[in-house]
N, C-alpha and C positions, 0 to 999 in steps of 0.2 A: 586178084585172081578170082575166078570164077566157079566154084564146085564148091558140094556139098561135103561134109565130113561124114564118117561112115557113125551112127550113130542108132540104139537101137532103141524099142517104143517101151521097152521093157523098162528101161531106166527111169528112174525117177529125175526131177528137175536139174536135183544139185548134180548125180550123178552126170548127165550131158553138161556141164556148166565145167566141172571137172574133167570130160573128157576136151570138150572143145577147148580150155586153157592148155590143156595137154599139145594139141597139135599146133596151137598157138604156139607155144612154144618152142616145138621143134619149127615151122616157119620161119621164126624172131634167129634162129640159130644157123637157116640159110641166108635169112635176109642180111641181117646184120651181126649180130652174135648175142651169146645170153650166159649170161654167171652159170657156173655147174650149179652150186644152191639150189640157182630160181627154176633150172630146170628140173634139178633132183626131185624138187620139193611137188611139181607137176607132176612129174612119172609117177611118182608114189601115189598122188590122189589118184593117178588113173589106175594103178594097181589096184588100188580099193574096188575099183568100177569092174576092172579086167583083170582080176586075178589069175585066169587060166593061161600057159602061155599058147595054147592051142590059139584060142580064140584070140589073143594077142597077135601071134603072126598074123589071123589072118585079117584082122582090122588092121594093122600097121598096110601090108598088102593091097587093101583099098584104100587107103588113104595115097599109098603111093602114085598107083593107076590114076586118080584122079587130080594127084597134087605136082607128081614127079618128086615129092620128098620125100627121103629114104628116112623113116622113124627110127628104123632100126639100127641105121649108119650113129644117129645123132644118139642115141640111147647108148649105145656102146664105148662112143666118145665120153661123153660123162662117166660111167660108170666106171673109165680108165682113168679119167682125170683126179685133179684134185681139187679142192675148195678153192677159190677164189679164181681161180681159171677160168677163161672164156672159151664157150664149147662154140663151135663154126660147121658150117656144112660144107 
């Protein structure tokens, strides 16, 4: 697919590095599926990045418009799941 990830200039390197593994992530989780872990362990760095949940919706928000994948759907599945689980979109 073709689009860019909502990302700001404000970030430092690792910080974008972090955020894009993040939406990775949730992709890997429509595409095919992804361990709760590997993606908890994503969400979390990008909490470090996105602490606010403000600003959280609203990047989840753009990323969806331009992805059609719902972060928020896949984030919520995890954090209902349990370890060793395959989270799916």
């Amino acid at each position: 697919m073709e689009y860019n990830y909502p990302l700001s200039h404000h970030w430092t390197t690792e910080e974008i590095i972090d955020v894009v593994n993040f939406f990775q992530a949730v992709e890997m989780a429509y595409e095919k599926d992804i361990k709760r872990e590997k993606f908890m362990n994503a969400y979390r760095a990008f909490k470090k990045v996105v602490p606010s949940m403000a600003e959280e919706k609203t990047i989840f928000k753009e990323f969806q418009d331009v992805s059609g994948f719902s972060s928020y759907k896949i984030v919520k599945a995890a954090k209902e799941g349990n370890d060793g689980e395959l989270i799916k979109g």
